[in-house]
C-alpha positions as CSV (number, residue, x, y, z in Angstrom):
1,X,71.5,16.2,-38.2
2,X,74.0,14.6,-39.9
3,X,77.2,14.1,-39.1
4,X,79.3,12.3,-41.6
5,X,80.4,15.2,-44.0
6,X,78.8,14.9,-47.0
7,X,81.2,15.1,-50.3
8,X,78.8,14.9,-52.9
9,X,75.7,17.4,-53.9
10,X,73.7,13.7,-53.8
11,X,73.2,13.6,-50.5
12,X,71.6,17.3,-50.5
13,X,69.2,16.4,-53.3
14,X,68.3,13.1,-51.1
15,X,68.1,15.4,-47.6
16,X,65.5,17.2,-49.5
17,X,64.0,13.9,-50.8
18,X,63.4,12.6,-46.9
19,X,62.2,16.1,-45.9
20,X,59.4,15.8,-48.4
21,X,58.4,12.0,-47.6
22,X,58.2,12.7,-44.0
23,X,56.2,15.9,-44.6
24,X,54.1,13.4,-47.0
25,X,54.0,10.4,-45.0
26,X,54.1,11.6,-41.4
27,X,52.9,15.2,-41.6
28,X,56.0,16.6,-39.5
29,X,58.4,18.8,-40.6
30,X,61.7,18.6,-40.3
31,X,65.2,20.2,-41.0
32,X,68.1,18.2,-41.9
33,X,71.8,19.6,-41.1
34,X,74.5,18.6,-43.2
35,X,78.0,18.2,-42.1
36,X,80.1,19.5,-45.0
37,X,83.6,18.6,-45.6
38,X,86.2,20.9,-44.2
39,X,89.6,22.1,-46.2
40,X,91.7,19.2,-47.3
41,X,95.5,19.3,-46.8
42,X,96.3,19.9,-50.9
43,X,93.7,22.3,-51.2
44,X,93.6,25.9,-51.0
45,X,91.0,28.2,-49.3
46,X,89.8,29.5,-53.1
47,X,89.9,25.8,-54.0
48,X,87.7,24.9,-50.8
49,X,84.8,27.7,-51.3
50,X,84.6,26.6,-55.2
51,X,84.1,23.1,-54.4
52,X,81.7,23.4,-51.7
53,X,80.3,25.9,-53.5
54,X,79.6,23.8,-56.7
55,X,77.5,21.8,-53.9
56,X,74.8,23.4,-53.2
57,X,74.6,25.3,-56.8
58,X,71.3,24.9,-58.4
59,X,69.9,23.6,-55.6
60,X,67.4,25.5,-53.3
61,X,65.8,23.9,-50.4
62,X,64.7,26.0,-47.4
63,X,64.8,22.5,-45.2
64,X,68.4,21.8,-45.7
65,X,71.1,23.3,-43.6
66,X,75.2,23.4,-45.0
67,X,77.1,23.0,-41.9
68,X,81.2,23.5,-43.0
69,X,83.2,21.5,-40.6
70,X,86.4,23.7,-40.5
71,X,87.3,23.1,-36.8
72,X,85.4,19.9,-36.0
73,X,82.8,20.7,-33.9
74,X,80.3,23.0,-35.6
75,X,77.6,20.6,-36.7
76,X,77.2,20.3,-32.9
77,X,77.6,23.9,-31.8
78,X,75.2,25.1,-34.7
79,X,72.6,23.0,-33.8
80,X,72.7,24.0,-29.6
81,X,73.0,20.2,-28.4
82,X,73.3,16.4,-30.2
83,X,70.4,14.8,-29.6
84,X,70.6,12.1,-27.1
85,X,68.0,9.1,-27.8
86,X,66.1,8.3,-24.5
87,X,64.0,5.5,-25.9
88,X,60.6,7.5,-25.9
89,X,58.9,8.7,-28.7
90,X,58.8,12.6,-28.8
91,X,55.3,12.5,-30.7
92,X,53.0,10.9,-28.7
93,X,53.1,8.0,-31.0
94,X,53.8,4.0,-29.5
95,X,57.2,2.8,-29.3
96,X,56.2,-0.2,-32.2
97,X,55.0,3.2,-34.4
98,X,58.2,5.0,-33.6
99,X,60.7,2.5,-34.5
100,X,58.9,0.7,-37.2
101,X,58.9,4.3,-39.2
102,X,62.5,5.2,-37.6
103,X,63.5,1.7,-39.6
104,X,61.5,2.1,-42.7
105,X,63.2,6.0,-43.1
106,X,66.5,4.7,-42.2
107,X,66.4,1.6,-45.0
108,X,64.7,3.7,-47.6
109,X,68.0,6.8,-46.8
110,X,70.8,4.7,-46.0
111,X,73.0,6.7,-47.6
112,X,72.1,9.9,-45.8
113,X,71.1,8.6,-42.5
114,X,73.7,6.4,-40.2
């Protein structure tokens, strides 16, 4: 999950770029949850649906999850719980193996992934 809002329809088009490496590289699938922007002070409610609209137009990816952020809190509530990083890998894998891809994924998605 992320949880910067997203502003562009980039960062959808690279969430669906990491959801197929991973699937590729580590044979896991994942989701990826996108925090979208909420309404901005100038705009108005038509204005806000066109332009997150225009987001996700053309673009169809069953891995990718629009969150709207209208009260500040729904990327969170969606999902059930943040996830809360205990240290151990989830995967049976070896710490090394777990944070040396957790690094390589980060550097390779910087701009998606915090």
């Amino acid at each position: 999950m992320v949880c910067d809002d997203i502003a562009a329809k980039d960062a959808i088009t690279l969430a669906g770029t990491l959801i197929a490496d991973v699937l590729a590289i580590y044979q896991r699938w994942i989701h990826v949850y996108l925090s979208v922007q909420g309404v901005q002070t100038t705009e108005s409610w038509a204005d806000y649906l066109a332009r997150v609209t225009a987001y996700q137009d053309g673009i169809a990816d069953g891995g990718v999850t629009l969150i709207p952020r209208l009260f500040g809190a729904e990327p969170g509530v969606y999902v059930g719980r943040l996830h809360q990083n205990t240290g151990a890998p989830t995967n049976g894998g070896s710490f090394t193996t777990a944070a040396t891809a957790a690094t390589t994924t980060k550097n390779k998605y910087k701009g998606l992934i915090a």
